[in-house]
Every structure is written in C-alpha cells, then in structure tokens.
C-alpha positions in Angstrom: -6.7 -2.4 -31.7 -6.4 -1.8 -27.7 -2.8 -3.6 -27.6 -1.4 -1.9 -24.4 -1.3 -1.9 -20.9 0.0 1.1 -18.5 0.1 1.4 -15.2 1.4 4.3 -13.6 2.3 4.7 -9.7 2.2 8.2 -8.0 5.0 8.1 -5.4 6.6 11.0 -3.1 9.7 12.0 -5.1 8.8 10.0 -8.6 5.7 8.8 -11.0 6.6 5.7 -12.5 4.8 4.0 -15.4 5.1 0.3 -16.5 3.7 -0.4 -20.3 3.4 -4.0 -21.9 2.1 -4.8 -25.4 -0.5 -7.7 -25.1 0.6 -9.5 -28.4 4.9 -9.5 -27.8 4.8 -9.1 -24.1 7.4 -6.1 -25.0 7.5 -3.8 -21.7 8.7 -1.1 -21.3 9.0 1.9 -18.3 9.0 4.8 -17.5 9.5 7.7 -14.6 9.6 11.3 -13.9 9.9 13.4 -10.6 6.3 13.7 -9.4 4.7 17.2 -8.7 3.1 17.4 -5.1 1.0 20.6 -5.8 -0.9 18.5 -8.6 -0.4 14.8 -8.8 -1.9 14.5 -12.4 0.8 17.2 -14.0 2.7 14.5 -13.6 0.7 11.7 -14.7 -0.2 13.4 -17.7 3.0 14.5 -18.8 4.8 11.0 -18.1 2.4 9.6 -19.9 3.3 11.6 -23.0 6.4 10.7 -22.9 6.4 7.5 -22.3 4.0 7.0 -25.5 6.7 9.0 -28.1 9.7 7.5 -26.5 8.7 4.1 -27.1 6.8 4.8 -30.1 3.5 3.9 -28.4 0.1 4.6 -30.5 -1.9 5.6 -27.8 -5.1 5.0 -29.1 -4.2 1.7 -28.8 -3.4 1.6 -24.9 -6.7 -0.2 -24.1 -6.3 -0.2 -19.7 -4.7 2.4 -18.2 -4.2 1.1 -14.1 -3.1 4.0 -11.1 -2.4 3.7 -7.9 -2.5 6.9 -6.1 -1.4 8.6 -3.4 -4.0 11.5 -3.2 -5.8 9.6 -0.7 -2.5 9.2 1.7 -2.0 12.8 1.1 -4.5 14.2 2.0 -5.0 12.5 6.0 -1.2 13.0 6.5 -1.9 16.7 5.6 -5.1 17.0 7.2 -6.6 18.5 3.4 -10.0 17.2 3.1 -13.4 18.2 3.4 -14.8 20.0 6.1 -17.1 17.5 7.3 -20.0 16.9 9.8 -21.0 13.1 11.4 -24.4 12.2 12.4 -24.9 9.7 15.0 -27.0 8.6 17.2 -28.1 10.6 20.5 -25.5 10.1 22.9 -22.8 8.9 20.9 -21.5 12.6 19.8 -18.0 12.1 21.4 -17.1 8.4 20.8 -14.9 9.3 18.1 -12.9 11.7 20.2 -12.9 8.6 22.9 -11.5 6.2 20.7 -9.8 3.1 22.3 -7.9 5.4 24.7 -4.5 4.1 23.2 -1.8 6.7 23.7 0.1 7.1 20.5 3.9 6.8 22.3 3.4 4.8 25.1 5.8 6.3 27.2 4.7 10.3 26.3 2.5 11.8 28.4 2.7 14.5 26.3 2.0 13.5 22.7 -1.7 13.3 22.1 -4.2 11.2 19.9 -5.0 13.6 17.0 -8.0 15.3 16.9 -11.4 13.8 15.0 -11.5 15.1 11.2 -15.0 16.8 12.6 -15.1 18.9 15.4 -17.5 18.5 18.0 -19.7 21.3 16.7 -20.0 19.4 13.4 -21.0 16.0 15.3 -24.8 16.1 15.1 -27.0 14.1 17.1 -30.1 12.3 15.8 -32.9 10.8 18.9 -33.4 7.2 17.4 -32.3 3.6 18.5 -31.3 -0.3 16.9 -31.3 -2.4 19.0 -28.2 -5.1 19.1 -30.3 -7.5 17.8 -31.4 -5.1 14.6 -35.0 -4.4 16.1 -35.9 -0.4 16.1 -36.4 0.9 20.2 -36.8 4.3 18.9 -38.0 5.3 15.8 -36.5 7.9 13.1 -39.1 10.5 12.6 -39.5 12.8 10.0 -39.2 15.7 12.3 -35.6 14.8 13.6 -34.4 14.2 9.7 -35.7 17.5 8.9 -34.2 19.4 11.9 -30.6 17.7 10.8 -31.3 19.1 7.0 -31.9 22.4 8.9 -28.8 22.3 11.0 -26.2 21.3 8.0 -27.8 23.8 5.7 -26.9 26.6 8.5 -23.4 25.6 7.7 -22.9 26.6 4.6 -18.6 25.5 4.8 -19.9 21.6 5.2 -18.9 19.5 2.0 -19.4 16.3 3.4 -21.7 14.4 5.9 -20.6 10.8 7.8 -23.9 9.0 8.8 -22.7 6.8 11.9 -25.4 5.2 14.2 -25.5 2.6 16.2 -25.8 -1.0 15.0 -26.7 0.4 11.6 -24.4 -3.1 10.3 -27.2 -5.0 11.6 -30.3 -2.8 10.2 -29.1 0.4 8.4 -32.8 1.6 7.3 -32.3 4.6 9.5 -28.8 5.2 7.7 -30.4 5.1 4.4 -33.1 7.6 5.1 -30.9 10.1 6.2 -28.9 9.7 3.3 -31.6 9.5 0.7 -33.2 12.7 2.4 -29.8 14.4 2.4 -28.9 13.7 -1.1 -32.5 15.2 -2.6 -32.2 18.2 0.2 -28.5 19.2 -1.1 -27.5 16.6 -4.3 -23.7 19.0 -4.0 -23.4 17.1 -0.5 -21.2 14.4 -0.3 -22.8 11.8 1.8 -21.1 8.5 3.3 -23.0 5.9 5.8 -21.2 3.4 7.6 -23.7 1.0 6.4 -22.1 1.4 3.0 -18.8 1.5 3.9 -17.8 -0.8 6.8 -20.6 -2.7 7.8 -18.8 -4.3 10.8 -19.5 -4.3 14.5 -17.0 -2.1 16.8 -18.5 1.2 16.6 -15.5 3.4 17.1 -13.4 1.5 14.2 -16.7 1.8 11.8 -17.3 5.5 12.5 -13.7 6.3 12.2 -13.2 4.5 8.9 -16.8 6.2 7.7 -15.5 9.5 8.5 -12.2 9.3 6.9 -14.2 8.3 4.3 -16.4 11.1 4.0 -13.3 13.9 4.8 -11.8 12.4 1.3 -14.7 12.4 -0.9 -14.7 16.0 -2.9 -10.9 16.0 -3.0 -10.4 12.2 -4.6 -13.6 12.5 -6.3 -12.5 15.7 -8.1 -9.0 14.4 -8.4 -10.2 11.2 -10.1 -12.4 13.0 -12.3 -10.0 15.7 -13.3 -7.7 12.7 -13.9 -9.4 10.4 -16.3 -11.0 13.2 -18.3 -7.6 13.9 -18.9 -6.1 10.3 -19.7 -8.7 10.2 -22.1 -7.2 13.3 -24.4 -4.3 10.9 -24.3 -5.3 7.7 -24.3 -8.9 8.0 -25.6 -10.0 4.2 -25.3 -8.1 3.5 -22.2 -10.4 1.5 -19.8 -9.7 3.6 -16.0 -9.0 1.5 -12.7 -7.6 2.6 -9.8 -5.5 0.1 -7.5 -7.3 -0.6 -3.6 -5.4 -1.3 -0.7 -6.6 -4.5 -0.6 -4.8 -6.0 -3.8 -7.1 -5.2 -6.2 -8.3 -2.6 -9.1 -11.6 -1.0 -8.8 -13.9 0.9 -11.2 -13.4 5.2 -11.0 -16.9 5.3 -9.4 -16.0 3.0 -6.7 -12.9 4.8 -5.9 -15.0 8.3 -5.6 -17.4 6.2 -3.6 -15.0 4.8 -1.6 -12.0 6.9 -1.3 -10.5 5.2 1.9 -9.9 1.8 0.0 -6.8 3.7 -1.7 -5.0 4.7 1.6 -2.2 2.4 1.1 -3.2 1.9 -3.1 0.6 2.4 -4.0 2.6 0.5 -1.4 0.0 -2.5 -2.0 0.9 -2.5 -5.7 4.0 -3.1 -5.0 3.4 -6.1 -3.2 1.3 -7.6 -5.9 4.0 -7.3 -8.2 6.6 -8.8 -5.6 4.4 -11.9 -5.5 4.3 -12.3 -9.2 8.0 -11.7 -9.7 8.7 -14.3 -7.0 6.9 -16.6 -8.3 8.3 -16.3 -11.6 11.4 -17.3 -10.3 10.1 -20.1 -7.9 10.3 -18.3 -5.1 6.8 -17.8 -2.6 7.9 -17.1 0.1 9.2 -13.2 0.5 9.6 -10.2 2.1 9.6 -7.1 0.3 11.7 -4.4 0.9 10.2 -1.1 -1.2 12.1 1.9 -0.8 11.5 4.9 -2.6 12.1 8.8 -1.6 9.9 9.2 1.3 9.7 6.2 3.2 10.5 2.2 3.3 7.3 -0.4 3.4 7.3 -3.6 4.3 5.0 -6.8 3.2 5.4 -10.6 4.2 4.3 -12.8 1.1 3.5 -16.1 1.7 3.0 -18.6 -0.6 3.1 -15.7 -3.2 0.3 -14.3 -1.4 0.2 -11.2 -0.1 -1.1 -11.3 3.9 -3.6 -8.9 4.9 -4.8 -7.3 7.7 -8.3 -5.7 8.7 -7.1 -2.5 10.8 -4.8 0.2 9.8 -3.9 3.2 11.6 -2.8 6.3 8.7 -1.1 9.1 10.3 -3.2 8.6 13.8 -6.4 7.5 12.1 -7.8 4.4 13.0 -9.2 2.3 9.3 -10.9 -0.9 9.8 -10.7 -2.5 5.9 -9.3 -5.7 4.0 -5.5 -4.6 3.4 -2.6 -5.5 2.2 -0.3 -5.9 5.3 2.2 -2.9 5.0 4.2 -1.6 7.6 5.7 2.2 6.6 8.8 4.3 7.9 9.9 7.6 7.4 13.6 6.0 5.5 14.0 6.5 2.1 16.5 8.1 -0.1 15.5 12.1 1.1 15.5 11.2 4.3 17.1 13.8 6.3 20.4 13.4 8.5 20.1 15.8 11.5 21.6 16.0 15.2 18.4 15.7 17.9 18.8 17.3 21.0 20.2 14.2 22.6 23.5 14.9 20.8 22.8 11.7 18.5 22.1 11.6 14.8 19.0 10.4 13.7 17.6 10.1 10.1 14.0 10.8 9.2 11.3 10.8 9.2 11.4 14.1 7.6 12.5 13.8 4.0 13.5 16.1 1.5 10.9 14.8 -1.0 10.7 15.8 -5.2 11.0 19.2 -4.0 13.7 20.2 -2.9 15.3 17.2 -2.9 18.7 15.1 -1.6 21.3 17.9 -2.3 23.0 15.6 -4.7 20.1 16.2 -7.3 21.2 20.1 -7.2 17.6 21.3 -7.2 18.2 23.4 -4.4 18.0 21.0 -1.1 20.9 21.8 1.0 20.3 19.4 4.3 22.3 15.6 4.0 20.2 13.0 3.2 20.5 8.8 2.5 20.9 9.7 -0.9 23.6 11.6 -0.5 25.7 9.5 1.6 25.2 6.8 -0.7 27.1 8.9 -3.2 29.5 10.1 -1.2 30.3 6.2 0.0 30.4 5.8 -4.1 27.5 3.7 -4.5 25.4 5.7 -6.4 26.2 6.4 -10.2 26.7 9.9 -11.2 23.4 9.3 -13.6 20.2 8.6 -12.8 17.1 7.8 -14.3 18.7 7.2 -17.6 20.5 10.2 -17.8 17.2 12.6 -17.0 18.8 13.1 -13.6 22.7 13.6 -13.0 23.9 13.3 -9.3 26.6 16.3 -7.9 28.8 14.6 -5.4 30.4 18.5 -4.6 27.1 19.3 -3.2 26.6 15.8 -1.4 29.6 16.4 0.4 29.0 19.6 1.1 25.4 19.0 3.1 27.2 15.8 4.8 30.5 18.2 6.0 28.9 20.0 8.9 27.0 17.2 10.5 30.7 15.2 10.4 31.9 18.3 11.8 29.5 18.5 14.8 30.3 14.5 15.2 34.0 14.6 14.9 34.4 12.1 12.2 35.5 12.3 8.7 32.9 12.5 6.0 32.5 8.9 5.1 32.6 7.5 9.0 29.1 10.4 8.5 28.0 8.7 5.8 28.3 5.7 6.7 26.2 6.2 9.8 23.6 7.9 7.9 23.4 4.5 6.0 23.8 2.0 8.4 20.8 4.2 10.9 18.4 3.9 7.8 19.3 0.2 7.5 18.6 0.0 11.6 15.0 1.4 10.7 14.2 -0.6 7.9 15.1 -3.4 9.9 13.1 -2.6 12.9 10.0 -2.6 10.0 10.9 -5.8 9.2 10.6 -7.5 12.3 7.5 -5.8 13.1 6.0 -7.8 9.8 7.7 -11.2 10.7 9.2 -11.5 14.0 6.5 -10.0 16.2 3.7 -12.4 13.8 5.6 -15.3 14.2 7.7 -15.9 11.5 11.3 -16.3 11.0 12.8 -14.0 8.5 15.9 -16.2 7.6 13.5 -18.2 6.0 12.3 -15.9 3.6 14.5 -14.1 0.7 14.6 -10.5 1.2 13.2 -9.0 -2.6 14.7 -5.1 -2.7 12.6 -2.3 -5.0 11.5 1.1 -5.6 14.4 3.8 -6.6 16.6 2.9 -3.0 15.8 -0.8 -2.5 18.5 -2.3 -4.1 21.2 0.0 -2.4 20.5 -1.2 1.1 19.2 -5.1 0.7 22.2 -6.1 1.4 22.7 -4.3 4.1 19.3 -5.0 5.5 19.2 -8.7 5.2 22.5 -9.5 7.3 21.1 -7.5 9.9 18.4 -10.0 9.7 20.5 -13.0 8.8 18.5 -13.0 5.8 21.0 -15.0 2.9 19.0 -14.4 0.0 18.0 -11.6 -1.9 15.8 -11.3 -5.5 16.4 -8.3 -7.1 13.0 -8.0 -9.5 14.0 -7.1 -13.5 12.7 -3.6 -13.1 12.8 -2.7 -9.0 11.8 1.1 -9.8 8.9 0.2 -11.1 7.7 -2.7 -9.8 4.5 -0.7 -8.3 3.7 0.1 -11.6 4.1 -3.2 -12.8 1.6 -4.8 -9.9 -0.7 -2.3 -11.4 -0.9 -4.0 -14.6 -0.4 -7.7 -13.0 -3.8 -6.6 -10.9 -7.3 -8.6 -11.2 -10.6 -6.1 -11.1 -11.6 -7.2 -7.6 -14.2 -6.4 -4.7 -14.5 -7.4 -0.9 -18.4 -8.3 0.2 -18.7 -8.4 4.7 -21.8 -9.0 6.8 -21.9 -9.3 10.3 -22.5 -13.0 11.5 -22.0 -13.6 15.7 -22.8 -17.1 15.6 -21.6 -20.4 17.6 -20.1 -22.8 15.3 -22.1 -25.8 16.0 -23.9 -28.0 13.8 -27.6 -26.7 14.9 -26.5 -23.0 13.9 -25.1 -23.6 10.0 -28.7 -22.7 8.8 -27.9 -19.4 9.9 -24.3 -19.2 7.9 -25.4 -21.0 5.0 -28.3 -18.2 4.4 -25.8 -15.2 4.7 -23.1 -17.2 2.4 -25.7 -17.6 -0.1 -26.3 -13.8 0.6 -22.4 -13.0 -0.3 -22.5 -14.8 -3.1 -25.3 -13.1 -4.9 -24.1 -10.0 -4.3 -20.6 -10.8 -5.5 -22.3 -12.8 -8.9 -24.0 -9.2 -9.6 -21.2 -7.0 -9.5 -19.3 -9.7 -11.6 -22.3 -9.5 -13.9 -22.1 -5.6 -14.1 -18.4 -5.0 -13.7 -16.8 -7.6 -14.9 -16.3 -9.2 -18.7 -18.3 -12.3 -18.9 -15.2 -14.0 -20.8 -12.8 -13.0 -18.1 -11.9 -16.0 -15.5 -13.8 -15.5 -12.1 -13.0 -16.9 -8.8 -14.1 -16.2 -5.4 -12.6 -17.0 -1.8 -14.6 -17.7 1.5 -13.6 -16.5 4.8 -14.7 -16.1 8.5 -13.8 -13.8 11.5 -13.3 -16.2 14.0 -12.4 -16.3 17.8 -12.9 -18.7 20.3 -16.0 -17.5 22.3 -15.3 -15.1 25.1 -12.3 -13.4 23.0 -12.4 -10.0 22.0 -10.7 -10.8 18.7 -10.8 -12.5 16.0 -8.9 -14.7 12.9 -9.3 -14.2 9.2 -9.9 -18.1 8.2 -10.0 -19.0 4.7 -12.7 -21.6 4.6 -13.6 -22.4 0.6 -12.9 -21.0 -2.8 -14.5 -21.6 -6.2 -14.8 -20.1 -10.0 -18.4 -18.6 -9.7 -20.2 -19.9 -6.7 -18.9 -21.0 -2.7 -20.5 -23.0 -0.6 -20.3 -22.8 3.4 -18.1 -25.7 4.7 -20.1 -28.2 7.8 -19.4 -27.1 11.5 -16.3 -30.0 11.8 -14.4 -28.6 8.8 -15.2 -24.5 9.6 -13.7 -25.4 13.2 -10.6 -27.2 12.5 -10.2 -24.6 9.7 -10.0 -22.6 12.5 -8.3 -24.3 15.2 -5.3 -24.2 12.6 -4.9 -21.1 11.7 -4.8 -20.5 15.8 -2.3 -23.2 16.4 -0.1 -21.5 13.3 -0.6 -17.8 14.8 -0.1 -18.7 18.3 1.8 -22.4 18.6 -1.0 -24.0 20.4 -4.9 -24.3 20.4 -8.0 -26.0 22.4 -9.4 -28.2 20.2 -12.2 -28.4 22.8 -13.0 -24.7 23.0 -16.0 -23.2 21.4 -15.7 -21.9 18.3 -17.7 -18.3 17.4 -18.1 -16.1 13.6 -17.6 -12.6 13.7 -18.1 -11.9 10.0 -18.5 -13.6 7.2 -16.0 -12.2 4.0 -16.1 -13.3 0.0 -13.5 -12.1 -2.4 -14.7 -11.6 -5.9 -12.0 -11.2 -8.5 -12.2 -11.3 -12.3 -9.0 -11.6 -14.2 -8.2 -9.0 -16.8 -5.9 -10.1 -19.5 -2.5 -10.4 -18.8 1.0 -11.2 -20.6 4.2 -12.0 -19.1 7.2 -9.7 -20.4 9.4 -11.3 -22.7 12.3 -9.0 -23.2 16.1 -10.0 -23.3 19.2 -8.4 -22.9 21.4 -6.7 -25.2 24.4 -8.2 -24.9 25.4 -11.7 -24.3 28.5 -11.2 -22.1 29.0 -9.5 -18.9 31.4 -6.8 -19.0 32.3 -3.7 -16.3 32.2 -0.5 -18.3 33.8 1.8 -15.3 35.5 0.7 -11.7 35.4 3.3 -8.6 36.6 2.9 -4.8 33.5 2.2 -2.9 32.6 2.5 0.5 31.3 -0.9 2.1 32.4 -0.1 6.2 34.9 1.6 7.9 37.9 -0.6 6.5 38.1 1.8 3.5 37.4 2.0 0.3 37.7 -1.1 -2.4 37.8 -0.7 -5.9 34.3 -1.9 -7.7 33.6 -3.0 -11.1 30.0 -1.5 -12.4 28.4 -3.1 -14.5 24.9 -2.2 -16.7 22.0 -4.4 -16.0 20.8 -4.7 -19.7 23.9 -5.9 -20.7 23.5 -9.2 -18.4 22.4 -12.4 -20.0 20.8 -15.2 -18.5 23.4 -17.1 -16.4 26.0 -14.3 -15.7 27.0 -14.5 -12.5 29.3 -12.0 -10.7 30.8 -12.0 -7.7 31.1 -9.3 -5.2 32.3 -6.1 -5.2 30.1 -4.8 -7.6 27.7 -1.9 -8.4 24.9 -2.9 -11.1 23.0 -0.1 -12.8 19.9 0.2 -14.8 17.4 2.6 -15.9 15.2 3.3 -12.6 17.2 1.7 -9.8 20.7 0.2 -8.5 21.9 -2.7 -6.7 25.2 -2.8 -4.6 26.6 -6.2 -4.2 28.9 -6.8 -1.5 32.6 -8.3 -1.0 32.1 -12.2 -0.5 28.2 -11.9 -2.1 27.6 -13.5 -5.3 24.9 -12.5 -7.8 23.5 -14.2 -11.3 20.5 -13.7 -13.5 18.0 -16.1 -13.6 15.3 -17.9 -16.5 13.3 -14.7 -15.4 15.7 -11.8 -15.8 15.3 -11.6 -12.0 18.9 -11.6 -9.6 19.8 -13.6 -7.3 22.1 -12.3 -4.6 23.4 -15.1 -2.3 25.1 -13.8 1.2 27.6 -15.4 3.1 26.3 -17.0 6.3 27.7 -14.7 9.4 
C-alpha cells in the first residue's frame, strides 16, 4: 500500500526531503549537501537514505513532490538552449527594446542583459492580426516554408519561440507554425506564446515565451532523467513538480512549461509557512527563508500567499501567476569582503555547497555569515545531525584578515558581518510590506531554511517586529510545502471590456469558457474523489490606466459564475481603496483578463509527532556573542527534548536536526499545541 509522502527541495548549498506516513502522520526529514554539477545525484542519493534511515519501504512512497531549482539555474547561468524567436515582420528587435528600464538607476554604465537569441536567430515572418483578432495579412505557405528552410541551415538551434503579434487574441498563425515545425523537425523544441502567456503587452509575452523556449531541452531532459530514476527507487511514486505559483503540476507540464518553476523552491516555502501559521492561529506572516545562497521574502495574508503577475529573474522580464518573492544574495555562504570604497559589504557572492563557509572545512577559505555566527558562538559545533561538524579554528581564521584590514578585533568583524546581512534582509522585507502598504509590526516574523532562525531576531527588531514563529522543522519547511501542495493549474484569456451592465454578455461567455477548460483538465488530471475548487479573478484598472489589479471576484467546488456589473466594480473599487487608501467610486471600471484557479486536493495528513522528553533541560552553556557589550553565558538546549508548554527565557541557543534558533537576552520563547515556537521580543 502507497502509505508515504516525500517531498524533496533542491536548494544552493542543501537538498532537503520531508516524508509523512498517511495512516500515523509520522514525519520525518531529511538533508544532504546538494551537488551543482547534477542536481539529481543528490536527489537520488538523499532519497536512499532517507528510506533506510527511517526504515521506509519504498515501494510504499505513493507521491513523490520536487521543487527544483534547475530552472533558476540555468537563466542565472545563461545554460540553455540555443534558441531562435519568430515574430512578426518588423518586430525583430522588440525584445532587445524592452521597456527601456535601466537595471541601476543611477549607472550609466550597467546594461540590460542581452536577449537569450541573438538577433541573427530572431526570424521574421510577413503576416498580420489585427488588434481586434481579424487577419490583415495572411500566413502563406511559402513564408512557413522559407522559416523551415532558414532554421534547418542552423543546425546548433534546439529551440524555436513563436511570438507574433496579437497571437492572444487569434493564435491560428502561431499554431501553424508550430504544427509545421514539429512534423519538419519533431527533435525541435517548439514554444508559442499563445500557449504560454496568452496576455496582451507584447514585450512581457515574448520575453516570458522565450525564456520559455531557452529552458526546454535542459528541464525537459533533467525532469526525465529525474523520474526515470525516482522510479528505480520508489517505483509507484506518483511525480509532481512544485510551480511558482503555489501549486504541483504533472512532469509533462513542467517540460512543457519550464518557466512556471522559476521561483518552484522559494514558493514552497511559502506554502508551508501558511500552513504552519495557521496551525498555530496565526495568518497573518512574513516569512523569513534563509538558506546558503540567498534570503527570500513572502507576505502571507490571511494564510494566503500573495502573488504577483511579473517577475524579473536575473534581468529577465516573466509575466506569470507567482508567488510574491523578493530574493537577496544573504545567506549563510555569503561572502564578507572589503569593496573599493574601503567598506565591508556581504554578498551577493556566496560560497555555496562547494566550497563552502570555511567553518565546514571543505576547502573555502573566504569569511562568510556562517562563519561569524560561529565565531559569535551561535552556531553549534554539529550540524545536520552530526553529518556536518563546524571548525571554529578555520572560521577565525578566514574572519582575521578582514578584522585586520578594519582595525577591530575579530568578533567587532563578526559582528558586522551579521548585523550587514541582517540590514539586507531587512531592506527585502520592506520591499514586500512597506513599499505595498503594509505595516510589518503587524505581522509575526516566521524564520526557516538552515540560517533563518539565527538572525529572526535580529531582523525583526530592526523592523519592530515583536513576534516570531519558529516552524517545528525550519530546514525543511520547503520540503514540507511540497507535500502540503494541491495539484493545481492557472487558465487566462484576454478580456478589454467596460464593466457596465450592457457588456456582461461578453464576460459571462469567456467565464463559461474558463471554466470548461479548467473542468477538463480536472477531468484528465485530477482524481475524481479528490475535493475541487476553483477561484475567479479579473485584471482590472480604471479605464485610461496602464495597469491593472488582480480582484478576486467568486469561488466555488466545480463551477464559477461571473458576478453582475455592481458587485465586479465594488469588488474592485476595494481592492483599489486597500492598495492605494482611496478610490473613485464614480470612475469607470475596465477587465484586462479574466483568470480561474483550478486546484484538486491531494491527500493530506497533519504530522503528529511528540517530543522525547517531557522537561526542558540545557545539555551545554557557552559565552555568546549578542553586540558589542561582550559575551554572555548561554544555556543550549535540544529542540526534541521540548514539550508542549516549555517556555524559556532568553539567553538561549536551541538546536535541532536541520536548523538553529538564537534567542535573545530579555526574549522569551515557549512551544505551542503545534510544536511550533513562539518567540515574544521586548518592545524597543
């Protein structure tokens, strides 16, 4: 019997894998230090052990969820496909134009990067829509055939973008370049915008299509590669692969659609932040996810995650339902260096897996966040239960010459290392409340990931946060969203329409559209037992705007129906007033799009394990670093060891398996129903 549940989380420095046993609700985890050259060595291998340690059959792991990075990777690296675009004649160099947006505002110097397809592999095609959908110029059979002609005398393409113009509003012309492509050279990867962001704003579509098409052979070879394998291990594991909208998606989606997995781990995360706030009655949070590499950032309201429609990924502009992460360069390898200014500055260069924070001793030599927690004393000498023991001698050493070149003793360096990588995190934060409107000090900060519990602290006074929820297991709480994740898919059409009462005709038709087209994938990917549900929304602006809202307008189980003109408009006219403070309630009121959210829930148990012990007690004290005062000495303490109820006041350094939380002088933590902690900070 298919008893088991595994999700596993490719990250920059570790892969970490959360299993739970459907019948107990028994979970257990897992991690081991990723390998960069081959993401799935790692999968593969963790997943091994992680089946004999915990005496796992696993034959009897029936879903096996992954959120990937392989995606991220590769348009950070620049290590796709060498790709051609077809578009429509004239339109060659849009995607070189762009928005005209300079990257840094203020330097002249830094430029946009260049398109994933150089102009010699942008092809023109002489053929017209209209903006109304209507053909001006025909596609002939003589143009398709010279654009065969021209990508077969480039024998190095491996993938083609089909991008014309107002193909959202009639993509026939897409779909016979595509289907003429495919029987001319069925090796050819071939992605039209049509299919994958059929959306008005031709530079955002064409960009998203492209990055799209650049990913195809290597995520489609990955994800093949990778569940082939799973399968020798887990042989009746059902595959899904975590989107960056929230969601799990089928293997043959993913390879379809490679760019819905450019934030896939990071937006794990967030789901499993939602459902370990809400397991302790908390909805409203920001998480703070910090792993090797870098720090993201999610505002969760409601225990909802917030999403947003554009991305930009290493310069590259993506224009698709996400989860609303903000990412920087500070994590635990992030490098300590001098810039030419004379200043220290941390990141975004990190040390990664490979080499490392010198403290791991596997050869990384340059100081890192990591290591200045260990010099400060706030990092145990073990980590990952045991698999990974921390050498202060050689974290001290990589810290001594930048305290050198400052003139300051070795933990005045650390402690600037620290409290700079607290100033960026912070700086993420407000870009995720602050500059949308919200007031952090009324959320509660929720720390994760290997690092996260080392600086929440930290982080939320900077904030005036005065609440923090440390989650039961913060290492792997993106593994943990992967198996807390509902199979789920995102349906758009293109709808520029007044709302008034004579034009809901209109709406009603393409809602009835959505909905058919979400009932049949439910029908073909989805368990007809499993619960369904659906959520409405519109693009909406007032008219004369160049942007728009995301409203919510209706949910339901199986079927939505489009709301009257009065309610879609002071649907509306609230989520403006909410965004902005104030709204015209007299203004006309125009769609953009029109959006349904199909989800079917897959089955689910909450974990049910308790602690060993059923007293709190310090098994080691140490002088820690909190600020420049000096050291104080701290009792540490072993997360498995604390029951329901304990409640500890500051100092204090709690450890556990994949992740450790510092608790400051005049702080006071206790353990909740949920296993979660509660941190509460003094106010100042």
């Amino acid at each position: 019997m298919e008893n088991w549940i595994v999700g596993c989380d490719v990250g920059g420095t570790f892969t970490d894998f959360c299993a739970r046993e459907m019948t107990s609700g028994r979970t257990v985890i897992h991690k081991r230090p990723s390998t960069p050259d081959d993401p799935s060595r790692a999968v593969l291998h963790g997943l091994r052990e992680l089946a004999e340690r915990h005496s796992i059959d696993p034959s009897a792991i029936g879903r096996f969820a992954h959120g990937t990075t392989v995606a991220t990777n590769a348009l950070l690296q620049r290590k796709g496909a060498k790709v051609a675009v077809i578009t429509t004649r004239g339109f060659r160099d849009l995607l070189e134009i762009g928005r005209q947006a300079r990257p840094l505002i203020y330097d002249l110097q830094t430029d946009a990067p260049a398109p994933l397809a150089g102009r010699q592999y942008r092809l023109e095609v002489d053929e017209r829509i209209g903006a109304t959908g209507e053909v001006i110029r025909p596609l002939t059979d003589s143009e398709i055939a010279s654009v065969i002609e021209a990508i077969r005398a480039r024998p190095e393409i491996e993938a083609v973008a089909i991008c014309l113009i107002f193909s959202f509003l009639n993509p026939t012309h897409e779909k016979r370049l595509a289907a003429a492509l495919r029987e001319a050279m069925p090796n050819l990867f071939v992605s039209t915008s049509a299919e994958v962001q059929p959306e008005f704003r031709e530079f955002e579509r064409f960009s998203t299509t492209l990055i799209n098409a650049f990913l195809q052979p290597e995520v489609s070879s990955y994800m093949a590669r990778l569940e082939a394998e799973v399968k020798t291990v887990a042989p009746k594991a059902e595959f899904g692969i975590f989107q960056s909208s929230g969601g799990l998606m089928s293997v043959e989606r993913a390879r379809e659609f490679p760019v819905r997995t450019a934030l896939s781990g990071p937006a794990a995360g967030a789901v499993g932040a939602a459902g370990s706030g809400a397991s302790s009655g908390i909805s409203d949070v920001i998480t703070l996810d910090i792993g090797g590499t870098s720090t993201d950032v999610c505002l969760i309201r409601e225990s909802k995650t917030t999403l947003a429609s554009v991305r930009d990924i290493s310069g590259f502009r993506i224009r698709l339902p996400m989860v609303d992460i903000h990412t920087v360069g500070a994590g635990g390898g992030s490098i300590a260096q001098i810039g030419a200014d004379g200043l220290m500055k941390v990141g975004p260069e990190s040390a990664g897996a490979v080499p490392g924070p010198a403290c791991y001793a596997k050869g990384g030599t340059l100081p890192t966040v990591s290591d200045a927690n260990v010099l400060l004393g706030r990092l145990p000498i073990q980590l990952a239960g045991g698999g990974l023991t921390i050498d202060r001698t050689l974290a001290v050493k990589a810290i001594a010459p930048l305290a050198g070149r400052l003139g300051v003793s070795l933990e005045e360096a650390a402690l600037g290392i620290v409290g700079i990588a607290t100033a960026n995190m912070t700086r993420a934060i407000r870009v995720v409340s602050i500059e949308k409107g919200y007031d952090p000090r009324r959320f509660t900060l929720m720390p994760f990931g290997g690092a996260g519990g080392l600086h929440a602290a930290d982080v939320a006074r900077s904030l005036g946060m005065t609440r923090i929820i440390v989650p039961r297991a913060p290492g792997i709480l993106c593994a943990e969203g992967l198996i807390l994740a509902d199979l789920q898919e995102d349906f758009v059409v293109n709808c520029r329409t007044l709302v008034r009462k004579e034009n809901m005709a209109t709406l009603e038709i393409e809602v009835a559209a959505l909905v058919a087209r979400a009932q049949a994938w439910l029908e073909h990917e989805a368990d007809s037992s499993a619960a369904q549900h659906m959520t409405l929304s519109f693009d909406m602006r007032y008219f004369g705007q160049n942007y728009e809202l995301s409203v919510e307008a209706a949910s339901g189980a199986t079927s939505v129906a489009c709301p009257d003109a009065e309610m879609l408009k002071e649907a509306f006219l609230a989520e403006y007033r909410r965004s902005y403070g104030d709204c015209d309630p007299d203004g006309i009121v125009e769609t953009v799009n029109i959006r349904l959210r199909a989800t079917a829930q897959l089955a689910q148990q909450e974990a049910k394990n308790t602690p060993d012990a059923s007293a709190a007690e310090a098994f080691d004290h140490l002088d820690v670093w909190f600020d420049k005062a000096g050291p104080v000495e701290t009792p540490m303490y072993a997360r498995s060891a604390l029951p329901v109820g304990t409640i500890i006041s500051g100092p204090a350094i709690i450890t556990q398996f994949d992740s450790t939380t510092v608790v400051p002088p005049g702080a006071e933590i206790r353990v909740d129903d949920a296993l979660n902690m509660i941190m509460e900070l003094p106010n100042g």
